[in-house]
N, C-alpha and C positions, 0 to 999 in steps of 0.2 A: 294484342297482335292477332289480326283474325289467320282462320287455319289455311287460306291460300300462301299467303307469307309468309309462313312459318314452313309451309312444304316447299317454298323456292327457295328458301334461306337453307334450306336440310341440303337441299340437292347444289344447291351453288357449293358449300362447305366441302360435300362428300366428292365432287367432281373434282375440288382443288388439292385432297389428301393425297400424299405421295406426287402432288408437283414440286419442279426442285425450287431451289430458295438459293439466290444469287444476292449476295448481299455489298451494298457501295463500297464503292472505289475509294482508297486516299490516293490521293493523289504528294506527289512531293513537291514543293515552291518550282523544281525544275521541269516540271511535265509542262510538254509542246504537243500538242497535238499534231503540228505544221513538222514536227521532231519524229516522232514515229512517219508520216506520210512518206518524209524525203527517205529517212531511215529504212522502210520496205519498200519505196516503189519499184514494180518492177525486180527485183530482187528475193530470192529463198530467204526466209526470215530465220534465224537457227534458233530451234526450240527445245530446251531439255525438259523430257520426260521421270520424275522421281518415283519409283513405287508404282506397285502395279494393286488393285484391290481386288482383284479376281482371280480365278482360278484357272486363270487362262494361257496360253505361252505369251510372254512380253511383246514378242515381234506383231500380234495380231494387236493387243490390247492398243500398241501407241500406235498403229495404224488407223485404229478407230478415234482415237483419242485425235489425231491428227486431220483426219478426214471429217471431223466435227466441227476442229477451230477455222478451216478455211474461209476466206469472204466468200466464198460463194452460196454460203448459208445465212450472212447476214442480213437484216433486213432493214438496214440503214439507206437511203435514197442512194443512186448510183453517183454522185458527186463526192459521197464521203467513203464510201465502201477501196481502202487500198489493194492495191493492185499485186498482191503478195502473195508466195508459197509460205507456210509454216513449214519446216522439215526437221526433220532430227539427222539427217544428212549431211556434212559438212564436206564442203573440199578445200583443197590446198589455197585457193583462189580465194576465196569466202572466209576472210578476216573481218568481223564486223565486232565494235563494244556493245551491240545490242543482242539480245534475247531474251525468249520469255524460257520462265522457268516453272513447272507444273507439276506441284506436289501430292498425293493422295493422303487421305487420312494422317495427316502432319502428326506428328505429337506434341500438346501442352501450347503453348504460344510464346515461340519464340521472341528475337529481338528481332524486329522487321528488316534491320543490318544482313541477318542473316539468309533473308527470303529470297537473295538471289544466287546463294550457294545451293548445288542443289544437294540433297542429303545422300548418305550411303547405303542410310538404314529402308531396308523393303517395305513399301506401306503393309499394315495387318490389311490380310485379306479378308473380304467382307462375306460373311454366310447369305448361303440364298436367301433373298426376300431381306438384304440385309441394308444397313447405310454409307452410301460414300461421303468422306467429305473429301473437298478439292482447293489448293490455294493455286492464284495465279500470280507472276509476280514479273513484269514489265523491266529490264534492266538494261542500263547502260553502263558497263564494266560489274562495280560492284555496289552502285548503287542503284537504287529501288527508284524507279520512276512513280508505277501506279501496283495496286494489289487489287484484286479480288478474289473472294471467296463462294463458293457453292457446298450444296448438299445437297444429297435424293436419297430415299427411302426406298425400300420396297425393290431394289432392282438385282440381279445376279451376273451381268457382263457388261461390256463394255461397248452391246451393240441396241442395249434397253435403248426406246426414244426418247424416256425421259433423262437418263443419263447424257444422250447426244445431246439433247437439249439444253443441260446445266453446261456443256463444255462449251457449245454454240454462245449459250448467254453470258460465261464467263468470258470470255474472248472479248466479245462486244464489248463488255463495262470495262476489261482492261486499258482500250484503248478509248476513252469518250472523245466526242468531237468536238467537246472543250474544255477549258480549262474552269476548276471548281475553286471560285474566289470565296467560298462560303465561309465557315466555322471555319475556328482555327485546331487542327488532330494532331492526334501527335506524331504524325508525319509529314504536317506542314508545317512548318518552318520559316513561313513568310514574318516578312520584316515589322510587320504590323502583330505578329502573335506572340 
């Protein structure tokens, strides 16, 4: 490998160190994409917040966390981008079986059953310069529609851009804008698996 490519290969690597890592979706045999649209349109979407990883007061952290998830960040064409608030907000009016539930540094791996309870336990806070991890977890009562997961390195609040970035991206992959006929996981459950 002559020494030009080898010095674009140094600098690609070093540029992508401490970006976050958003890793796929399962989806479950019940995931509708057309399911979540009707489900948000137009509509506050109710989102619980689990664990804070910062050392920061809660009220500001899911602020951020919340100001991250909205479509207005996404950058899917404007045909599929939902027309929704995320809120941690609910009122008397606002009985829906759906919401997303958003865990910080979970612990161990649970039973994915569980991923739409949201936990009690405080996520551990993370030291400056330290790592988040984030589950997201798509739900219609008490069961799991879709999951994703994120990490980032390197960050100390909740207002880092690569942290906005991993919530931004988690968000996206929660809701795909279609459905995944692919391998069979262990949270597909289709009649073929």
């Amino acid at each position: 490998m002559n020494r030009f490519a080898i010095l674009l290969l140094t600098c690609f690597l070093t540029g992508c160190a401490g970006e976050p890592r958003v890793y796929a979706v399962i989806q479950d045999r019940a995931y509708s994409p057309s399911e979540f649209r009707v489900a948000s349109q137009h509509k506050a979407f109710p989102t619980i917040i689990s664990g804070n990883p910062f050392p920061l007061p809660d009220q500001q952290v899911q602020a951020d966390i919340l100001a991250a998830m909205q479509p207005a960040n996404w950058w899917f064409s404007t045909a599929f981008t939902p027309r929704t608030r995320f809120t941690n907000v609910t009122t008397d009016g606002d009985i829906s079986p759906y919401r997303v539930v958003v865990s910080f540094n979970p612990s161990g791996a649970p039973d994915p059953a569980a991923y739409c309870i949201p936990t009690s336990d405080a996520a551990t806070k993370t030291a400056v310069g330290g790592s988040v991890t984030a589950r997201m977890a798509f739900c219609r009562d008490k069961m799991l529609l879709s999951t994703s997961h994120g990490a980032v390195d390197d960050i100390d609040s909740s207002t880092h851009p690569r942290f906005q970035e991993m919530i931004t991206r988690m968000t996206m992959a929660l809701f795909p804008q279609r459905r995944d006929d692919g391998d069979c996981g262990p949270l597909n459950n289709r009649r073929r698996c």
